[in-house]
N, C-alpha and C positions, 0 to 999 in steps of 0.2 A: 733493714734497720731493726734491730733490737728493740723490741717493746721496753719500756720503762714501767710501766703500770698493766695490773691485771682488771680484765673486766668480771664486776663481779655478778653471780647469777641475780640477785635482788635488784641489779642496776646501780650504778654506781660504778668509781673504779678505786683502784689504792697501788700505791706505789707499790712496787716490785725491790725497790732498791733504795737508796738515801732519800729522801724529799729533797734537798736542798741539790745534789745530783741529778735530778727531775727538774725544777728548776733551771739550772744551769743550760741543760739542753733544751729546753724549751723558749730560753731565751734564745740559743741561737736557731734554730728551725723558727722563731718566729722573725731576726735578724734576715735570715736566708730568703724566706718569702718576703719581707718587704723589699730587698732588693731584688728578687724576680720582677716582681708587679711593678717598679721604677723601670726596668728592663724592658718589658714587653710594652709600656707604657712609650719611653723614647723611641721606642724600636717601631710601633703603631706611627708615632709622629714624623716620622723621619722616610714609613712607607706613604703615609697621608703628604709630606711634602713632594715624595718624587710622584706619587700622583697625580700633584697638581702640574706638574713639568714635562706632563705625558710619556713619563719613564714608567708605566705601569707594566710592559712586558716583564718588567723585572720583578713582580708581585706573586706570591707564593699562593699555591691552590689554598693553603692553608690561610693563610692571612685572611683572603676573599672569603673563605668561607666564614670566616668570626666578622666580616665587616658586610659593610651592604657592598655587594657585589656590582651591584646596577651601577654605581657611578665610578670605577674604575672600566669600562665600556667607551 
């Protein structure tokens, strides 16, 4: 991804390109992350339900490792 903005040495940053350009895309990279975290969110409830159904073979090393691991056992 193409920075939009330079970091500058005193701290601080400033736009590289339009402001309003920078905006733009900020809006959607923040757009894009809330619907990740909606995604991963269903996606955790939907493993928490086949959990409960003892379909947990079906559960990714991955998953378990971000959950408690001990009650899929």
């Amino acid at each position: 991804m193409e920075r939009l903005t330079q970091k500058l040495p005193q701290g601080g940053y400033k736009a590289k390109v339009d402001p309003f350009s920078v905006l733009e895309r900020l809006g959607r990279l923040e757009d894009l992350y809330d619907a990740l975290i909606a995604e991963r969110e269903k996606t955790a409830s939907q493993m928490d339900a086949r959990s409960g159904k003892g379909e947990n073979r079906y559960l990714s090393a991955a998953y378990c490792a971000q959950t408690d691991a001990s009650k899929f056992d």
